[in-house]
C-alpha distance (Angstrom), angle and dihedral (degrees) to the residues before:
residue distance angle dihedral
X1 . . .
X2 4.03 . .
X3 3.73 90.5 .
X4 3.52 102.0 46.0
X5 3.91 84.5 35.9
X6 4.13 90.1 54.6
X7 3.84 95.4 44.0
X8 3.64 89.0 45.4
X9 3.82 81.1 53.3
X10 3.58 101.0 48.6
X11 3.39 93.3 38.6
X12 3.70 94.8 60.9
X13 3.83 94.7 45.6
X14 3.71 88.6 55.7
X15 3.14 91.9 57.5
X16 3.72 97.4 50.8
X17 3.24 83.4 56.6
X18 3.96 104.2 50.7
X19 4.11 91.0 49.4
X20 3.73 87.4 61.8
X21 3.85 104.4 41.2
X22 4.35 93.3 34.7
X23 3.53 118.8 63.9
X24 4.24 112.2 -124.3
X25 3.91 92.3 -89.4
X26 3.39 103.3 48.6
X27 4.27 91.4 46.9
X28 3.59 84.9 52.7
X29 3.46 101.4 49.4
X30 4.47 84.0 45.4
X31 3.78 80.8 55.9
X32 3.48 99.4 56.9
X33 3.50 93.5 44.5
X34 3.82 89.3 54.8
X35 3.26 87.1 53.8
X36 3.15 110.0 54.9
X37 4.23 87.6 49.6
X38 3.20 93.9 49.5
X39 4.15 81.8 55.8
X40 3.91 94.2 52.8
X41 4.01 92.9 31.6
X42 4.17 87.9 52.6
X43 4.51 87.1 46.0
X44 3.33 86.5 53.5
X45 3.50 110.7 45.7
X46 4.39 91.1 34.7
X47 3.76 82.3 52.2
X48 3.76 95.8 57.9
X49 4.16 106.0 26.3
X50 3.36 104.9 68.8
X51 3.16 106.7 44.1
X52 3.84 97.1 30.8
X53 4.00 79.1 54.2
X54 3.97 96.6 48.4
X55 3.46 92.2 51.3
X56 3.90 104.6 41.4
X57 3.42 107.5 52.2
X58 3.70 104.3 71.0
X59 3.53 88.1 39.9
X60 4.14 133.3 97.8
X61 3.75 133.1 161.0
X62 3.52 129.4 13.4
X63 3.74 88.0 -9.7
X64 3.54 96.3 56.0
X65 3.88 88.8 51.7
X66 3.59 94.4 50.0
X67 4.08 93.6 58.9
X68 3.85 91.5 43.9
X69 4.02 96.9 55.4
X70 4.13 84.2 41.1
X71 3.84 93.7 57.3
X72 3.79 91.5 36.9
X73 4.06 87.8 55.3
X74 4.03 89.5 41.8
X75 4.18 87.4 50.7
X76 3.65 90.1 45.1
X77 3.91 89.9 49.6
X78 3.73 93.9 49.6
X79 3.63 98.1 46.7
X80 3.81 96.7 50.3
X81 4.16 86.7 51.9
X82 3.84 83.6 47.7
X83 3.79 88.9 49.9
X84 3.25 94.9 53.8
X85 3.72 104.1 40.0
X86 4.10 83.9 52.4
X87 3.97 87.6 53.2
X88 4.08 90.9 55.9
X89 3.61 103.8 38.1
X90 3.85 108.8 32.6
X91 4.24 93.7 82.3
X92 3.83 82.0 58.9
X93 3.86 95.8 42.4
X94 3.46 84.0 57.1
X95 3.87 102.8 47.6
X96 4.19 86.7 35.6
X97 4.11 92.5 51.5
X98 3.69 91.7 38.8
X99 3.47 92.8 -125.6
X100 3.96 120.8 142.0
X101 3.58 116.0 -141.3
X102 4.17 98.5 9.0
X103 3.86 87.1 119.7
X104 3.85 92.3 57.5
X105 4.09 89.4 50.9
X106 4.17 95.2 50.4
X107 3.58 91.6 51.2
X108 3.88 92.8 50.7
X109 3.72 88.3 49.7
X110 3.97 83.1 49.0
X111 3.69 86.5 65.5
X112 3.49 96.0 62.4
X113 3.67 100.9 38.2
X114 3.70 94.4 92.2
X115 4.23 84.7 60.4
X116 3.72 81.6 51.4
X117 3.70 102.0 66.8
X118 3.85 92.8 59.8
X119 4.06 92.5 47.4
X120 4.06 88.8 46.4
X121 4.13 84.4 53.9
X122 3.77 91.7 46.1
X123 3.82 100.1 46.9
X124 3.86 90.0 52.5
X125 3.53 100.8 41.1
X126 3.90 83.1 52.8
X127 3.89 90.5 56.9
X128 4.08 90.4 45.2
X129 3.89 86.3 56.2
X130 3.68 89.0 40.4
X131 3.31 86.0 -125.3
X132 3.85 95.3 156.7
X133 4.19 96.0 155.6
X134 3.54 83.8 59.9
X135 3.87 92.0 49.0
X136 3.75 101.3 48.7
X137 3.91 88.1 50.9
X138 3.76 90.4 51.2
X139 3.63 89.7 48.9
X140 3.33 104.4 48.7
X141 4.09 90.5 39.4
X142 4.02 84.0 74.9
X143 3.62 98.0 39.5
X144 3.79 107.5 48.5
X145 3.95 95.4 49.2
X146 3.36 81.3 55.2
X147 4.05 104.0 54.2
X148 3.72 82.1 39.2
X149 3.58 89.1 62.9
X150 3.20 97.2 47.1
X151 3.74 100.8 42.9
X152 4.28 84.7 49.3
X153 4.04 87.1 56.2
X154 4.21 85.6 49.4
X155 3.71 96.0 44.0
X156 3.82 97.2 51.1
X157 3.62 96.9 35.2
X158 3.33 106.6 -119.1
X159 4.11 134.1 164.2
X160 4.24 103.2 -107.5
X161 3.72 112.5 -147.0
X162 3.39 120.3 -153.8
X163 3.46 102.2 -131.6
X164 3.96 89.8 37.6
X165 4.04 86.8 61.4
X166 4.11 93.8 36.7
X167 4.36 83.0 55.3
X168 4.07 89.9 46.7
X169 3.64 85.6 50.8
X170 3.64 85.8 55.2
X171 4.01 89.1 56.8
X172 3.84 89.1 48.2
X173 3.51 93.0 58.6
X174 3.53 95.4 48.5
X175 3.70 92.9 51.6
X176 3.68 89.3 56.9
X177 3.42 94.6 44.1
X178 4.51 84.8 59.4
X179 3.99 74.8 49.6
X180 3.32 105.4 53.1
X181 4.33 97.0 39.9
X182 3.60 86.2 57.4
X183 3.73 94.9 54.6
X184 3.64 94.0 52.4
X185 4.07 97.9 37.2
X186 3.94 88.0 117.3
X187 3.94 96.5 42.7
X188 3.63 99.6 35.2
X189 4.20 98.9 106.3
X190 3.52 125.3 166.6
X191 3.77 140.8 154.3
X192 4.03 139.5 -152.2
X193 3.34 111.1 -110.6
X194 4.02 142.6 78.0
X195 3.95 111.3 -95.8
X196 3.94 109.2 -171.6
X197 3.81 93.8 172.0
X198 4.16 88.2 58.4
X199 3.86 95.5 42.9
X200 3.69 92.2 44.3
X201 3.93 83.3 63.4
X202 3.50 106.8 44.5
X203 3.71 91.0 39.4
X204 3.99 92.8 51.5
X205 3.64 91.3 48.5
X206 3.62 98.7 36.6
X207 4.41 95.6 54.5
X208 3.71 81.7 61.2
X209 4.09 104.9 55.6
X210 4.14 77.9 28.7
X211 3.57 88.5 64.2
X212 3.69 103.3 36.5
X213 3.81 86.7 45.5
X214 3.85 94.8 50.0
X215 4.07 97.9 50.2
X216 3.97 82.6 45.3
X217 3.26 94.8 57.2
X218 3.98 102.3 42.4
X219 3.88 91.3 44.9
X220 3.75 87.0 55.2
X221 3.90 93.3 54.1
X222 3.62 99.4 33.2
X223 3.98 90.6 96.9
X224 3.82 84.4 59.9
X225 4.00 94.0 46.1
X226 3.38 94.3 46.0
X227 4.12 96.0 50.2
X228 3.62 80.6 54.7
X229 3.62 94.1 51.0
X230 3.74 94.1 46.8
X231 3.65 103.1 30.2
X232 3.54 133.7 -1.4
X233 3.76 149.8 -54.3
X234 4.32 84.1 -103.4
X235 3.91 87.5 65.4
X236 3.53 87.5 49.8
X237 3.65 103.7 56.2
X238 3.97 94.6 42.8
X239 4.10 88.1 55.1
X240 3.99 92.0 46.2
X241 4.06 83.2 66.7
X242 3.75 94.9 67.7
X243 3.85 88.4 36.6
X244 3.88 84.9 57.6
X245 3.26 96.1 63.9
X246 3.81 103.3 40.7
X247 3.64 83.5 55.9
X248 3.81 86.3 71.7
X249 3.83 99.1 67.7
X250 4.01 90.3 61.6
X251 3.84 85.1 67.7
X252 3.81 100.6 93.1
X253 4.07 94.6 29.2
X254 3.75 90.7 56.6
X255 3.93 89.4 36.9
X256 3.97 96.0 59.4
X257 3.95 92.1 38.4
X258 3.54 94.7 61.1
X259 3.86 93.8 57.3
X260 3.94 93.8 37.7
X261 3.59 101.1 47.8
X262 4.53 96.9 58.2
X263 4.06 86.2 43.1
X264 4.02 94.3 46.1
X265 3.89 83.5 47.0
X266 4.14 92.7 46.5
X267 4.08 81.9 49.9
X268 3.39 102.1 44.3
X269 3.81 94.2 54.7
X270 3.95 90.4 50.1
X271 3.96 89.4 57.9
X272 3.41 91.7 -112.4
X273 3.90 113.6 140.6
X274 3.39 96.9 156.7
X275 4.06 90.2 59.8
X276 4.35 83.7 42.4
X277 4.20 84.7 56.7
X278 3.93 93.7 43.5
X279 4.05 91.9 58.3
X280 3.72 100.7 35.0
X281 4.33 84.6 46.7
């Protein structure tokens, strides 16, 4: 709850801060690029937790190695087709969402996908060892450098580029990538080798929470897609207000699923339903 809390936090002060030092056309055009990360970043990471979750925490030793290096090969996988699919499309994303410059920002966030793949692995492996101290300092390692960027750019009053802020979120990812690595140096565990039986089942149960995850995702930005479709990135900045604070009553849903979801797992592989009812009650 305090990291998703603090983000939310940050988050929202940000973006009191962008609406007053962007005009409306550039904010929208920010937006949709958020968007549309937060649509590959939420792929990637449904595509690995669960199932990288499910199978790791009843798991030690060799075992627990094997499932690790299988969902690190499956995230690398994904995030090279995402990379690529990002290169092609995102000149037409622009011209489609009528959105000047969006194709600039997705290929600087392609730059940093690669840095990506390792955070993704550490955040969930954090939640499989219910490791959630870990987690909230991860979490808020990317998204206070961030705010403080921004709120340095307000305070001194200087003109914020678009692709000057998309490359400084660049650097805040990397920093909590240093973050997150050391938080996990004693339960980060792979092994060389190629382990079909493991990626078969994180990949079988990951397309499914992938999926689900994915339409989620672009039904809840549609409205903003389709303003930019239709109208203009203006309309899509003054409708990303309201969304901000809708966004706030997820906090406490998202908060208790995180914790319930590794323990039901843990339960469900010891055959006990009755412990299964008891955290989903």
């Amino acid at each position: 709850m305090l990291h998703r809390g603090t983000n939310f936090f940050l988050g929202f002060l940000g973006f009191m801060i962008l609406v007053r030092v962007l005009v409306p056309t550039e904010f929208g055009v920010w937006v949709l690029f958020i968007s549309i990360i937060a649509i590959v970043d939420m792929g990637r990471s449904g595509f690995l937790q669960n199932g990288m979750i499910k199978f790791l925490v009843n798991r030690t030793g060799p075992e627990e190695r094997r499932t690790q290096t299988a969902a690190l090969m499956l995230n690398v996988a994904l995030t090279f087709i995402l990379m690529v699919i990002l290169w092609i499309f995102s000149p037409l994303l622009e011209d489609l969402l009528n959105a000047p410059g969006l194709g600039a920002l997705l290929r600087i966030y392609m730059a940093v996908l690669p840095l990506l793949v390792l955070h993704t692995h550490n955040l969930v492996l954090m939640q499989a060892k219910l490791d959630f101290k870990a987690y909230f300092q991860a979490g808020v390692a990317k998204s206070l450098p961030f705010f403080l960027v921004i709120l340095t750019y307000y305070l001194s009053g200087s003109k914020i580029h678009l692709t000057g802020l998309a490359w400084l979120q660049n650097a805040t990812f990397a920093i909590a990538l240093i973050i997150s690595c050391f938080q996990v140096r004693k339960t980060f565990k792979v092994s060389w080798g190629w382990f079909e039986e493991e990626m078969k089942e994180v990949f079988h149960f990951g397309k499914f929470v992938f999926g689900t995850n994915l339409v989620s995702m672009l039904t809840g930005s549609l409205d903003k897609f389709l303003l930019g479709i239709l109208l203009s990135p203006v309309q899509v900045a003054l409708a990303n207000s309201a969304g901000r604070v809708i966004n706030m009553t997820e906090i406490p849903v998202n908060s208790i699923a995180s914790i319930a979801y590794p323990k039901a797992s843990a339960a469900h592989d010891q055959r006990r339903p009755e412990e299964v009812l008891r955290i989903y009650y």
